[in-house]
C-alpha positions in Angstrom: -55.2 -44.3 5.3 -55.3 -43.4 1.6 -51.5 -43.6 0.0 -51.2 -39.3 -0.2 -52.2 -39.3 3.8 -48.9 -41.7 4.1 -47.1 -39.9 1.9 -47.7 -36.4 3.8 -47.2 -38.3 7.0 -43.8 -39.7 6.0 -42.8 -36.3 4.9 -44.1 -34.7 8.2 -42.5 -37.1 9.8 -39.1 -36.6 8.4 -39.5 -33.3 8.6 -39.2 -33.2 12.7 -36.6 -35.6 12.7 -34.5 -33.3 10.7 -35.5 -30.3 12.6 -34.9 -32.3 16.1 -31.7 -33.3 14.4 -30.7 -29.8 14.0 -31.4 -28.7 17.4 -29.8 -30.9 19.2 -26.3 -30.2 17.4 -27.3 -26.8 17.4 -27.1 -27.1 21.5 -24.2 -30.0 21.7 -22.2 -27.2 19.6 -22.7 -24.7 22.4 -22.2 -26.4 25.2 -18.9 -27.8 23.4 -18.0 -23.9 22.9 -19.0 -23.3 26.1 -17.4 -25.8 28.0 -14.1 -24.6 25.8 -14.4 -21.1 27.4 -14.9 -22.3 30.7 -11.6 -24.5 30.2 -9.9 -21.7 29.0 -10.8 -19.2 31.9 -9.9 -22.0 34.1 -6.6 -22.4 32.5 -5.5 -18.6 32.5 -6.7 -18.1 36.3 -4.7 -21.6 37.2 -1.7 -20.5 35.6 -0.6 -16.8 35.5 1.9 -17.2 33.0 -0.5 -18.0 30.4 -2.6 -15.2 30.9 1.0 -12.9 30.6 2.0 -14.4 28.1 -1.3 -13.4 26.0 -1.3 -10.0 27.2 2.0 -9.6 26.3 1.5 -10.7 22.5 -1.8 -8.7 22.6 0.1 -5.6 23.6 2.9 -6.2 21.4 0.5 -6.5 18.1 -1.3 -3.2 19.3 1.8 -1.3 20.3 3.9 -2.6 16.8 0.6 -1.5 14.7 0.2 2.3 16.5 3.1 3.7 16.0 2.6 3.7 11.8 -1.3 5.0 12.3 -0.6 7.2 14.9 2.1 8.9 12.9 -0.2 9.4 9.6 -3.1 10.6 12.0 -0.9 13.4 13.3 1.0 13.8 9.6 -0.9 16.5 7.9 -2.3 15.7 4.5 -0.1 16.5 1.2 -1.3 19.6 -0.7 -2.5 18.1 -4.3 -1.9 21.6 -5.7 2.2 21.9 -6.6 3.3 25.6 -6.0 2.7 27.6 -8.8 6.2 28.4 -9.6 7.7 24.9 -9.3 9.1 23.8 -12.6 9.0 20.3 -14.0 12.9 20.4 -15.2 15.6 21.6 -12.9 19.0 20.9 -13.1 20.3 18.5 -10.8 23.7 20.2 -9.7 21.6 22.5 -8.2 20.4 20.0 -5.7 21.7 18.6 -2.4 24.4 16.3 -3.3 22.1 13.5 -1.8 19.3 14.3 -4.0 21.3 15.0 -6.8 23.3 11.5 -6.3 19.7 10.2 -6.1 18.6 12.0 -9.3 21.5 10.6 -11.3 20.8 7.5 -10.0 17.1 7.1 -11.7 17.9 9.1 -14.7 20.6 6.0 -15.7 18.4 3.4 -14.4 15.2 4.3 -16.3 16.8 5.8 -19.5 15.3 9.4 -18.5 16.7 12.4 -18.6 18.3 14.0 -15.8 16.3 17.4 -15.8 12.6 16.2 -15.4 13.8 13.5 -12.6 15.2 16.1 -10.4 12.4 17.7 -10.2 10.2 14.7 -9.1 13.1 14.1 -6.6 12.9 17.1 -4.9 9.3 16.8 -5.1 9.0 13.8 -3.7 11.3 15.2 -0.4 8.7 18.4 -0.3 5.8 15.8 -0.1 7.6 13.3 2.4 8.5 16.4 4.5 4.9 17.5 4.7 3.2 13.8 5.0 5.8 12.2 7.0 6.2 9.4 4.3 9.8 8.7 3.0 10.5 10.5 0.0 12.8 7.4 -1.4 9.2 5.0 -0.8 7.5 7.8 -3.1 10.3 7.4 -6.1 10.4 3.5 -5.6 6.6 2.8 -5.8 7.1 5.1 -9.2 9.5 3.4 -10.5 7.8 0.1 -9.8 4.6 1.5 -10.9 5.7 3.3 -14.6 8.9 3.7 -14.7 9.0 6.9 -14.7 6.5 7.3 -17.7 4.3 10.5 -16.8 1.9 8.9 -19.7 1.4 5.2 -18.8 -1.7 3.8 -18.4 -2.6 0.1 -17.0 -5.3 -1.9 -18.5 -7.9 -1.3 -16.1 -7.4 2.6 -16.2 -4.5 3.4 -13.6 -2.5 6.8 -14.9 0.3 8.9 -15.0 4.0 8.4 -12.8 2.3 6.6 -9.7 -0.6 5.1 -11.1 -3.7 6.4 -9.5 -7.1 5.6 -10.1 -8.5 8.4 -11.4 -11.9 7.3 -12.1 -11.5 6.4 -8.8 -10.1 9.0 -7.5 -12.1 12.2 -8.8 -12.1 13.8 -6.1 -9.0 14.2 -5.6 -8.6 15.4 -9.1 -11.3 17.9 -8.6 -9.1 20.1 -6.5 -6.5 20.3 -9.4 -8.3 20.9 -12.5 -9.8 17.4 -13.4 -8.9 14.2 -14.7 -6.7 15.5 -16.9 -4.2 16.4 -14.3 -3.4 13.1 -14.0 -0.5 13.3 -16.6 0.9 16.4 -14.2 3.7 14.0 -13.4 3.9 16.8 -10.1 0.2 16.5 -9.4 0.3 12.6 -10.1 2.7 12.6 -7.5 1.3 14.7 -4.7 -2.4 12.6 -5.6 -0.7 9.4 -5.5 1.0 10.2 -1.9 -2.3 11.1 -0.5 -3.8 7.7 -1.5 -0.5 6.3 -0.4 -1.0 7.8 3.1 -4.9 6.7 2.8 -4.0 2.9 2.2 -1.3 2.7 5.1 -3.7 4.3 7.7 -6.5 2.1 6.7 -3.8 -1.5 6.6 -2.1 -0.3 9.9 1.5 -0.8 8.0 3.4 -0.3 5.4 3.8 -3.8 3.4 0.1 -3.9 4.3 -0.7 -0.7 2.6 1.1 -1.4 -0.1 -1.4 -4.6 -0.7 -4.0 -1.9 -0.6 -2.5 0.5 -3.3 -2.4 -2.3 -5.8 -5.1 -3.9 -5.4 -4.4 -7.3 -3.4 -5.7 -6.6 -0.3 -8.2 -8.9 0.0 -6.3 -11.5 -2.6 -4.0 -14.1 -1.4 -0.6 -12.5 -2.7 -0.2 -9.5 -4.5 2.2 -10.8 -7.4 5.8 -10.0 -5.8 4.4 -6.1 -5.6 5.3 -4.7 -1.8 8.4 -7.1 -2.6 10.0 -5.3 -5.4 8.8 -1.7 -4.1 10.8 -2.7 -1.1 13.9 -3.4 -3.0 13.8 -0.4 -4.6 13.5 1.5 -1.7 16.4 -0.1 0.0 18.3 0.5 -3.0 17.3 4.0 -3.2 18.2 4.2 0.3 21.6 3.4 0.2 22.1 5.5 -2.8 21.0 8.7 -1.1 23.2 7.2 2.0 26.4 6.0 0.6 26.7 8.7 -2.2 25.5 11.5 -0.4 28.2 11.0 2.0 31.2 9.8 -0.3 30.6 13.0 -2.9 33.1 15.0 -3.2 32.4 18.6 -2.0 30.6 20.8 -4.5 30.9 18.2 -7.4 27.6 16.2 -7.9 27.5 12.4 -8.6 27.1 11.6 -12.3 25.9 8.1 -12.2 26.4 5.1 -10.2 26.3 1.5 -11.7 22.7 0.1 -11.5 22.0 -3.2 -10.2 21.9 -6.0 -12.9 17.9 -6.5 -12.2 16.9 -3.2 -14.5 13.5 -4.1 -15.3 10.7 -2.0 -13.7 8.1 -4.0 -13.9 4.6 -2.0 -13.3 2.0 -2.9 -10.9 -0.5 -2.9 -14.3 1.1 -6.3 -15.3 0.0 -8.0 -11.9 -2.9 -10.2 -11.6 -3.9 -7.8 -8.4 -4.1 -4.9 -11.3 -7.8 -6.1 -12.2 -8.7 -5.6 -8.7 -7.5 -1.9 -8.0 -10.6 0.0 -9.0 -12.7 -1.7 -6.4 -10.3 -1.5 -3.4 -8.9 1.7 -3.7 -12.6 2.7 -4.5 -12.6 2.8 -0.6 -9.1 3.8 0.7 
Protein backbone atom coordinates (compact mmCIF):
# COMPACT_ATOMS: atom_id res chain seq x y z
CA UNK A 1 0.00 0.00 0.00
CA UNK A 2 1.40 3.22 -1.29
CA UNK A 3 2.02 5.88 1.76
CA UNK A 4 -1.35 8.30 0.57
CA UNK A 5 -3.57 4.76 0.66
CA UNK A 6 -2.24 4.72 4.54
CA UNK A 7 -2.65 8.03 4.96
CA UNK A 8 -6.58 8.00 3.72
CA UNK A 9 -6.94 4.77 5.69
CA UNK A 10 -5.68 6.22 8.95
CA UNK A 11 -7.97 9.17 8.41
CA UNK A 12 -10.96 6.87 7.47
CA UNK A 13 -10.16 5.09 10.22
CA UNK A 14 -10.27 7.88 12.76
CA UNK A 15 -12.97 9.16 11.31
CA UNK A 16 -15.45 6.11 12.57
CA UNK A 17 -13.94 5.97 15.76
CA UNK A 18 -14.88 9.48 16.32
CA UNK A 19 -18.26 9.11 14.88
CA UNK A 20 -18.71 5.68 17.08
CA UNK A 21 -17.43 7.75 19.86
CA UNK A 22 -20.12 10.21 19.43
CA UNK A 23 -22.90 7.84 19.31
CA UNK A 24 -22.34 5.92 21.96
CA UNK A 25 -22.34 9.13 24.40
CA UNK A 26 -24.94 10.36 22.38
CA UNK A 27 -27.12 7.10 23.72
CA UNK A 28 -25.34 6.75 27.39
CA UNK A 29 -26.68 10.53 27.71
CA UNK A 30 -30.25 9.34 27.04
CA UNK A 31 -30.51 6.54 28.82
CA UNK A 32 -28.83 8.59 31.80
CA UNK A 33 -31.81 11.24 31.17
CA UNK A 34 -34.01 8.64 30.86
CA UNK A 35 -33.27 6.67 33.71
CA UNK A 36 -33.45 10.24 35.70
CA UNK A 37 -37.19 10.63 34.60
CA UNK A 38 -38.09 7.23 35.43
CA UNK A 39 -36.44 7.93 39.02
CA UNK A 40 -38.23 10.90 39.30
CA UNK A 41 -41.84 9.49 38.38
CA UNK A 42 -40.90 6.75 40.71
CA UNK A 43 -40.18 9.16 43.47
CA UNK A 44 -43.36 11.42 43.10
CA UNK A 45 -45.77 8.28 42.84
CA UNK A 46 -43.80 6.69 46.10
CA UNK A 47 -44.21 9.65 48.04
CA UNK A 48 -47.29 11.98 47.72
CA UNK A 49 -45.84 14.76 49.45
CA UNK A 50 -43.35 15.38 46.88
CA UNK A 51 -45.65 15.51 44.18
CA UNK A 52 -47.78 18.30 46.61
CA UNK A 53 -45.22 19.95 47.36
CA UNK A 54 -44.41 20.74 43.43
CA UNK A 55 -47.79 21.44 42.63
CA UNK A 56 -48.09 23.63 45.24
CA UNK A 57 -44.90 25.89 44.20
CA UNK A 58 -46.16 25.47 40.47
CA UNK A 59 -49.53 26.89 41.41
CA UNK A 60 -48.09 29.47 43.62
CA UNK A 61 -45.60 30.91 40.71
CA UNK A 62 -48.72 30.91 38.27
CA UNK A 63 -51.29 32.32 40.65
CA UNK A 64 -48.53 35.22 42.13
CA UNK A 65 -47.73 36.00 38.25
CA UNK A 66 -51.75 36.26 36.97
CA UNK A 67 -52.97 38.57 38.99
CA UNK A 68 -50.51 41.53 37.46
CA UNK A 69 -51.34 40.25 33.60
CA UNK A 70 -54.68 39.65 34.16
CA UNK A 71 -55.25 43.08 35.57
CA UNK A 72 -53.44 44.92 32.41
CA UNK A 73 -55.38 42.55 30.02
CA UNK A 74 -58.65 43.75 31.38
CA UNK A 75 -57.10 47.56 31.96
CA UNK A 76 -58.08 49.42 28.91
CA UNK A 77 -55.25 51.12 27.11
CA UNK A 78 -54.31 55.00 27.96
CA UNK A 79 -55.57 57.43 25.26
CA UNK A 80 -52.09 59.02 23.80
CA UNK A 81 -54.20 62.05 22.79
CA UNK A 82 -54.52 64.53 26.19
CA UNK A 83 -57.98 66.34 26.04
CA UNK A 84 -57.85 69.22 24.06
CA UNK A 85 -58.52 71.62 26.79
CA UNK A 86 -56.09 70.34 29.41
CA UNK A 87 -53.49 72.91 30.20
CA UNK A 88 -49.87 72.25 30.93
CA UNK A 89 -49.79 74.81 34.10
CA UNK A 90 -52.47 74.72 36.76
CA UNK A 91 -52.26 75.89 39.97
CA UNK A 92 -51.82 73.48 42.59
CA UNK A 93 -54.35 74.80 45.32
CA UNK A 94 -56.74 73.92 43.05
CA UNK A 95 -56.06 70.27 43.44
CA UNK A 96 -56.98 67.59 45.99
CA UNK A 97 -54.97 68.25 48.96
CA UNK A 98 -53.36 64.77 48.24
CA UNK A 99 -52.29 65.79 44.85
CA UNK A 100 -51.50 69.05 45.76
CA UNK A 101 -49.20 67.80 48.85
CA UNK A 102 -47.83 65.59 46.08
CA UNK A 103 -47.23 68.46 43.72
CA UNK A 104 -45.42 70.58 46.28
CA UNK A 105 -43.51 67.69 47.05
CA UNK A 106 -41.73 67.36 43.42
CA UNK A 107 -41.69 70.93 42.71
CA UNK A 108 -39.05 71.28 45.87
CA UNK A 109 -37.34 68.17 45.08
CA UNK A 110 -36.49 68.78 41.45
CA UNK A 111 -36.14 72.59 41.58
CA UNK A 112 -39.41 72.97 39.25
CA UNK A 113 -41.98 75.07 39.40
CA UNK A 114 -45.08 74.37 41.06
CA UNK A 115 -47.51 75.19 38.13
CA UNK A 116 -46.31 72.78 35.28
CA UNK A 117 -45.88 69.77 37.97
CA UNK A 118 -49.44 69.93 38.90
CA UNK A 119 -50.42 69.41 35.89
CA UNK A 120 -48.36 66.23 35.24
CA UNK A 121 -49.76 65.17 38.69
CA UNK A 122 -53.09 65.24 37.89
CA UNK A 123 -52.23 63.75 34.68
CA UNK A 124 -50.65 61.10 35.83
CA UNK A 125 -53.92 60.15 38.31
CA UNK A 126 -56.20 60.58 34.90
CA UNK A 127 -53.82 58.01 33.16
CA UNK A 128 -53.50 55.58 36.31
CA UNK A 129 -57.32 55.82 36.59
CA UNK A 130 -57.83 54.68 33.03
CA UNK A 131 -54.83 52.01 32.81
CA UNK A 132 -55.02 50.75 36.21
CA UNK A 133 -51.28 51.67 36.89
CA UNK A 134 -50.44 53.74 40.00
CA UNK A 135 -50.28 57.20 39.32
CA UNK A 136 -47.30 57.77 42.06
CA UNK A 137 -45.20 54.67 39.75
CA UNK A 138 -45.87 57.15 36.64
CA UNK A 139 -44.24 60.43 38.58
CA UNK A 140 -41.39 58.17 40.17
CA UNK A 141 -40.18 56.46 36.84
CA UNK A 142 -40.15 60.35 35.64
CA UNK A 143 -38.31 61.54 38.08
CA UNK A 144 -35.86 58.65 37.86
CA UNK A 145 -35.90 58.96 34.24
CA UNK A 146 -35.37 63.06 33.66
CA UNK A 147 -36.10 64.64 36.37
CA UNK A 148 -38.74 66.29 35.35
CA UNK A 149 -36.98 67.77 32.21
CA UNK A 150 -39.74 67.74 29.33
CA UNK A 151 -36.46 68.24 27.00
CA UNK A 152 -33.90 65.52 28.04
CA UNK A 153 -32.56 63.39 25.81
CA UNK A 154 -30.27 60.12 26.59
CA UNK A 155 -27.37 59.16 24.50
CA UNK A 156 -28.89 56.59 22.52
CA UNK A 157 -32.00 58.75 21.66
CA UNK A 158 -34.63 58.26 24.66
CA UNK A 159 -36.86 61.67 24.95
CA UNK A 160 -38.89 64.02 26.76
CA UNK A 161 -40.32 63.48 30.82
CA UNK A 162 -40.33 59.55 30.68
CA UNK A 163 -37.95 58.75 28.20
CA UNK A 164 -39.50 56.82 25.37
CA UNK A 165 -37.97 55.58 22.45
CA UNK A 166 -39.35 57.45 19.88
CA UNK A 167 -37.53 56.02 16.97
CA UNK A 168 -38.80 53.16 18.55
CA UNK A 169 -41.85 53.99 19.26
CA UNK A 170 -43.35 55.74 15.97
CA UNK A 171 -46.22 54.38 16.14
CA UNK A 172 -47.25 55.47 18.98
CA UNK A 173 -46.32 58.94 18.02
CA UNK A 174 -48.21 58.65 14.80
CA UNK A 175 -51.51 59.02 16.58
CA UNK A 176 -50.31 62.38 18.13
CA UNK A 177 -48.79 64.44 15.51
CA UNK A 178 -45.26 62.76 15.07
CA UNK A 179 -41.99 62.55 16.68
CA UNK A 180 -42.06 65.85 17.71
CA UNK A 181 -44.71 65.25 20.23
CA UNK A 182 -42.35 63.71 22.25
CA UNK A 183 -41.40 67.00 24.13
CA UNK A 184 -45.45 67.19 24.91
CA UNK A 185 -44.44 66.58 28.47
CA UNK A 186 -48.62 65.45 28.55
CA UNK A 187 -48.25 63.28 25.47
CA UNK A 188 -44.66 61.97 26.68
CA UNK A 189 -46.57 60.92 29.60
CA UNK A 190 -49.65 59.24 28.23
CA UNK A 191 -46.91 57.34 25.44
CA UNK A 192 -44.64 56.49 28.06
CA UNK A 193 -47.60 54.69 30.31
CA UNK A 194 -48.64 52.72 27.37
CA UNK A 195 -45.13 51.25 26.96
CA UNK A 196 -45.12 51.06 30.69
CA UNK A 197 -48.27 48.84 30.60
CA UNK A 198 -46.70 46.97 27.40
CA UNK A 199 -43.37 46.01 29.31
CA UNK A 200 -45.32 44.71 32.61
CA UNK A 201 -47.74 42.58 30.55
CA UNK A 202 -45.01 41.05 28.49
CA UNK A 203 -42.45 40.54 32.11
CA UNK A 204 -45.55 39.18 34.11
CA UNK A 205 -44.56 41.91 37.11
CA UNK A 206 -43.73 44.98 37.92
CA UNK A 207 -39.82 44.97 39.00
CA UNK A 208 -39.77 42.70 35.88
CA UNK A 209 -41.24 45.26 33.69
CA UNK A 210 -39.27 47.75 34.79
CA UNK A 211 -36.07 45.63 33.50
CA UNK A 212 -37.89 45.78 30.23
CA UNK A 213 -38.46 49.71 30.08
CA UNK A 214 -34.82 50.36 30.49
CA UNK A 215 -33.37 48.13 28.73
CA UNK A 216 -31.84 45.24 31.06
CA UNK A 217 -34.09 42.64 30.36
CA UNK A 218 -32.07 40.28 29.05
CA UNK A 219 -28.70 41.77 30.96
CA UNK A 220 -27.64 40.55 34.22
CA UNK A 221 -28.63 43.72 36.45
CA UNK A 222 -30.09 46.71 35.29
CA UNK A 223 -27.65 49.27 37.15
CA UNK A 224 -29.80 49.88 40.59
CA UNK A 225 -32.87 51.04 37.99
CA UNK A 226 -36.28 49.14 39.32
CA UNK A 227 -34.34 49.83 42.76
CA UNK A 228 -34.41 53.54 42.88
CA UNK A 229 -37.92 53.81 40.85
CA UNK A 230 -39.06 51.84 43.73
CA UNK A 231 -37.86 54.19 46.31
CA UNK A 232 -39.31 56.86 44.74
CA UNK A 233 -42.45 55.42 44.64
CA UNK A 234 -42.60 54.46 48.23
CA UNK A 235 -41.63 57.87 48.95
CA UNK A 236 -44.19 59.37 46.80
CA UNK A 237 -46.49 57.02 48.42
CA UNK A 238 -46.19 58.12 51.74
CA UNK A 239 -46.29 61.63 50.74
CA UNK A 240 -49.66 61.43 49.12
CA UNK A 241 -50.57 59.18 52.37
CA UNK A 242 -49.29 61.06 55.34
CA UNK A 243 -49.84 64.58 54.00
CA UNK A 244 -52.98 64.08 52.39
CA UNK A 245 -54.35 63.09 55.57
CA UNK A 246 -52.44 65.48 58.13
CA UNK A 247 -53.45 68.76 55.81
CA UNK A 248 -55.30 71.05 57.33
CA UNK A 249 -58.71 71.62 55.74
CA UNK A 250 -58.82 73.88 52.68
CA UNK A 251 -55.06 74.91 53.15
CA UNK A 252 -52.73 73.08 50.74
CA UNK A 253 -49.24 71.68 51.75
CA UNK A 254 -46.41 74.07 50.69
CA UNK A 255 -43.45 71.75 50.83
CA UNK A 256 -42.32 68.92 52.88
CA UNK A 257 -38.53 68.32 53.65
CA UNK A 258 -36.97 66.04 50.94
CA UNK A 259 -35.00 63.12 51.73
CA UNK A 260 -31.20 63.88 51.86
CA UNK A 261 -30.64 61.48 48.63
CA UNK A 262 -31.86 64.41 46.03
CA UNK A 263 -30.12 63.25 43.06
CA UNK A 264 -32.36 61.89 40.25
CA UNK A 265 -30.26 60.05 38.48
CA UNK A 266 -31.68 59.10 34.75
CA UNK A 267 -32.00 55.76 33.36
CA UNK A 268 -29.70 57.35 30.27
CA UNK A 269 -26.59 57.11 32.57
CA UNK A 270 -27.01 53.23 33.04
CA UNK A 271 -25.02 50.75 31.29
CA UNK A 272 -28.69 49.06 30.33
CA UNK A 273 -29.32 52.62 28.47
CA UNK A 274 -27.29 51.22 25.27
CA UNK A 275 -29.63 48.46 25.20
CA UNK A 276 -33.19 50.13 25.18
CA UNK A 277 -33.69 50.61 21.47
CA UNK A 278 -33.51 46.87 20.85
CA UNK A 279 -35.70 45.60 23.73
CA UNK A 280 -38.34 48.05 23.77
CA UNK A 281 -38.20 47.59 19.89
CA UNK A 282 -40.47 44.66 20.85
CA UNK A 283 -42.49 45.50 24.02
Amino acid sequence: MTASGKMTASVRTFVTNVINGFVKVTHSSFALLGLAVAFAAIALLARPELRQAGEQRLMGWLQARQPVVAQLEAAPEPELVPPANRPIAINPKELPREQAAVAYWLSKKYRVAPEPIAALVTEAYDIGARAKLDPMLLLAIVAIESSFNPFAQSAVGAQGLMQVMTRVHTDKYQEVGGHLAAFNPLVNLRVGAKVLQECIARAGSLEGGLRYYVGAANLPHDGGYAAKVLAEHFRLRQVAGSRAAAAPAGKPVLSTKAPADTSGTPSATLPADSDKVALLAGA
